[in-house]
N, C-alpha and C positions, 0 to 999 in steps of 0.2 A: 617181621619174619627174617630171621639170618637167616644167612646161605655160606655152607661151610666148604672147606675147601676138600678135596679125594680123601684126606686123614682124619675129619669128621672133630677134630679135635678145635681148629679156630677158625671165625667166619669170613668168610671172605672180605677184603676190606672196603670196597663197594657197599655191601648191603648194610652196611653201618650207616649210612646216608640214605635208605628206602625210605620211601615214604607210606608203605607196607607197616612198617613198626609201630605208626602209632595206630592202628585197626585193627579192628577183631580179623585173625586169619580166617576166619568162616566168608568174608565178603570174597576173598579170591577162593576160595578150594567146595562153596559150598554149591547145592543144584539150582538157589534162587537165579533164576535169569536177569533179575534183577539187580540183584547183590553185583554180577559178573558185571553188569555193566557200568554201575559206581567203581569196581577195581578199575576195569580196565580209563574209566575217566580219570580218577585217582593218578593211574601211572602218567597216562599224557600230557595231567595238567600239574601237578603237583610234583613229582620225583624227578630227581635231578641225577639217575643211575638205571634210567628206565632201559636205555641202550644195554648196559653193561647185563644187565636183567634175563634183556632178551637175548643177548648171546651166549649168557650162561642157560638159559633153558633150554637153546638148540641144540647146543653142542654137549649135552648131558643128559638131552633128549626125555626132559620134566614129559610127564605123562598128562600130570592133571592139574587144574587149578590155572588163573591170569599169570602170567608170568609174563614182566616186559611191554606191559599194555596187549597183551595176543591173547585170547582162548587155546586151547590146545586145537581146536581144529583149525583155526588161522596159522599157529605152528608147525602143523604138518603139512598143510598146504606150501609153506616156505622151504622145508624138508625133501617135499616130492619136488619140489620146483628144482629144486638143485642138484635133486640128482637126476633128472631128466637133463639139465644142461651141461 
């Protein structure tokens, strides 16, 4: 799954390296509990841009789907943490 940059036009050059790309997007974005938790092992053990991932998902505040090895509620938890400090 690319990830494009604000002009939607070329992907960010990080995600050229996921290791997202070579799986069905269904394992991250779908409501299997089980699928979510092969992404998010996938991103830990496998991707080499897992970081770069998760800080593209915070900071453009992804709604849905593993992004980064997080779930979205592990995301927002990181979200509210930081704005409370």
């Amino acid at each position: 799954m690319n990830v494009y940059t604000d002009n939607r036009l070329t992907p960010e050059p990080w995600s050229e390296k996921a290791a997202c790309l070579q799986v069905d997007p269904e394992m991250f974005f779908g409501s299997d509990g089980m699928f979510r938790e092969d992404a998010k092992r996938l991103c830990n053990t496998k991707c080499e841009v897992v970081a770069e991932c998760l800080a593209y998902a915070l900071e453009n505040r992804e709604r849905w789907g593993v992004w980064g090895g997080l779930s979205e509620i592990e995301r927002r938890r990181i979200l509210t943490r930081r704005r409370v400090a």
